[in-house]
N, C-alpha and C positions, 0 to 999 in steps of 0.2 A: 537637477541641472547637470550638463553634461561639463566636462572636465576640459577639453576644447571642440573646438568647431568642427575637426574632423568625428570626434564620437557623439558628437551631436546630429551628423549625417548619417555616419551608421544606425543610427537610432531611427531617425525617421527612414531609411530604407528599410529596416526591419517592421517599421509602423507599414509603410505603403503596401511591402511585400503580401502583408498579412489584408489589407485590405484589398487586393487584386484577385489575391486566391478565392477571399471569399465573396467576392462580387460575381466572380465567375460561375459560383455556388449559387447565384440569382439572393442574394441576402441584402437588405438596406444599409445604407450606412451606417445609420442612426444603431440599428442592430450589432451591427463589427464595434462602433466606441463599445457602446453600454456592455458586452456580454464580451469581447476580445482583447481592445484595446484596452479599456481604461483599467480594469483591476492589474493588466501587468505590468503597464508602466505609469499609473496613477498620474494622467494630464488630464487636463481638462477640457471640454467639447470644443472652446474657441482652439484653446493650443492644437489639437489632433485637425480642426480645421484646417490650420496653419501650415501644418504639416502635408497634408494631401496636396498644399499650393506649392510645394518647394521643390523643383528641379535639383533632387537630393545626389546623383548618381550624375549629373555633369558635373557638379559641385565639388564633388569628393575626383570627380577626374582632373581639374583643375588646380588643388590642392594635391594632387600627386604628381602633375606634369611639372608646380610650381617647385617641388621640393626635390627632384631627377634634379632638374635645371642646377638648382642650392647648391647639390652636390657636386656637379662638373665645373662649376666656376672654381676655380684657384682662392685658397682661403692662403692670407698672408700672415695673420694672427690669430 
């Protein structure tokens, strides 16, 4: 389980990345869990499912535009 939401995204970018390359590589999906995905980061086929649905990299750009913002607001205490 990931530590927060942000490393929980980088995680699934590093999952999608790995399944992009090797789709390009003409490889099944089913093939990328069983033989790429799952021995390195031990999830399970619904979770890595999960993951190819998740718009990871707007996600993570919105948790970085949210936390810029955090920063220029005036903190009083």
């Amino acid at each position: 389980m990931a530590y927060n939401k942000k490393n929980l995204l980088r995680k699934i970018v590093e999952i999608q990345t790995i399944v992009l390359a090797a789709k390009k590589r003409g490889a099944a999906q089913v093939w990328i869990y069983r033989n790429l995905v799952s021995a390195q980061y031990h999830i399970s086929e619904s979770t890595y499912n999960n993951y190819l649905s998740i718009n990871a990299k707007r996600e993570l750009e919105l948790i970085d535009k949210l936390e810029e913002e955090k920063k220029k607001q005036l903190e009083l205490f």
